[in-house]
C-alpha positions as CSV (number, residue, x, y, z in Angstrom):
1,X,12.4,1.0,-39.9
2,X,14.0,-2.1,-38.6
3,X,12.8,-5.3,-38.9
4,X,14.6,-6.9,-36.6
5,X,13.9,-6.4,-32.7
6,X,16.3,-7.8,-30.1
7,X,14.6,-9.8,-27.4
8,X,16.0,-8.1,-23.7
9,X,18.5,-10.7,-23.4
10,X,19.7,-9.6,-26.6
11,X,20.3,-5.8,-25.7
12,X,22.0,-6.9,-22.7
13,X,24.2,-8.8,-24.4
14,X,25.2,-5.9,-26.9
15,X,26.3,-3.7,-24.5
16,X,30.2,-2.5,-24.5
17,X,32.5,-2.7,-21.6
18,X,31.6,0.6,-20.6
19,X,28.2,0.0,-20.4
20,X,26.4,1.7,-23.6
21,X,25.8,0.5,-26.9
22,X,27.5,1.8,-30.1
23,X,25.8,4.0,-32.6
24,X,26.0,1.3,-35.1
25,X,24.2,-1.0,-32.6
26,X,21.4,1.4,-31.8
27,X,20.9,1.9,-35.4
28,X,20.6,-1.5,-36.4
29,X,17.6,-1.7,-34.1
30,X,16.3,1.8,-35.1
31,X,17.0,3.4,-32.0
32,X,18.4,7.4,-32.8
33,X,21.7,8.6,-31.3
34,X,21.4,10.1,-28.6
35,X,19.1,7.2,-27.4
36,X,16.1,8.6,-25.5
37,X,15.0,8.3,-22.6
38,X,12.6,4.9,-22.3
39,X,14.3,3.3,-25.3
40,X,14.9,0.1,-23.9
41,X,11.5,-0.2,-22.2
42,X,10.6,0.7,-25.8
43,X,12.3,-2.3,-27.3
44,X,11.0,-5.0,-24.8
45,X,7.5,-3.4,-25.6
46,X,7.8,-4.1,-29.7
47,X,9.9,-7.5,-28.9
48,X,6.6,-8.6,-27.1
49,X,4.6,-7.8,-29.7
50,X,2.8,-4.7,-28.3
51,X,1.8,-1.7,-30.4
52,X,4.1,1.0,-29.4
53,X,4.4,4.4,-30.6
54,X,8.2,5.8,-32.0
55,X,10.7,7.1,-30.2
56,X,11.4,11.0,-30.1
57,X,14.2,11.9,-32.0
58,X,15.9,14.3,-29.7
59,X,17.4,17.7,-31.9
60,X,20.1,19.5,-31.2
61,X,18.9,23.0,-29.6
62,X,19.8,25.3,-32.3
63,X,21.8,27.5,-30.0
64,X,24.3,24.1,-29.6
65,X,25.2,24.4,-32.9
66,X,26.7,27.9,-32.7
């Protein structure tokens, strides 16, 4: 668990040339790879100060691995 979370400004400022973060990134800030859906929402929730749940972790289907 982090305990570090980026203000908004933050995120924004993080993002690559092509418009995503890097793995790295999204792990410093606890976010899994793939990033779910909501997951900057997320952030700005727990920058504010609000009680948020997780995030999913999204799993591979086990047919994806085969």
């Amino acid at each position: 668990m982090p305990n570090y979370v980026p203000s908004p400004d933050e995120v924004t400022a993080a993002m690559t040339e092509n418009g995503g973060w890097t793995r790295e990134q999204l792990a410093e800030w606890g976010i899994p790879h793939p990033p779910p859906q909501g997951w900057r929402k997320h952030l700005e929730a727990k920058w504010r100060g609000e009680d948020v749940a997780e995030l999913p972790r999204q799993e591979p289907d086990q047919d994806a691995l085969f």
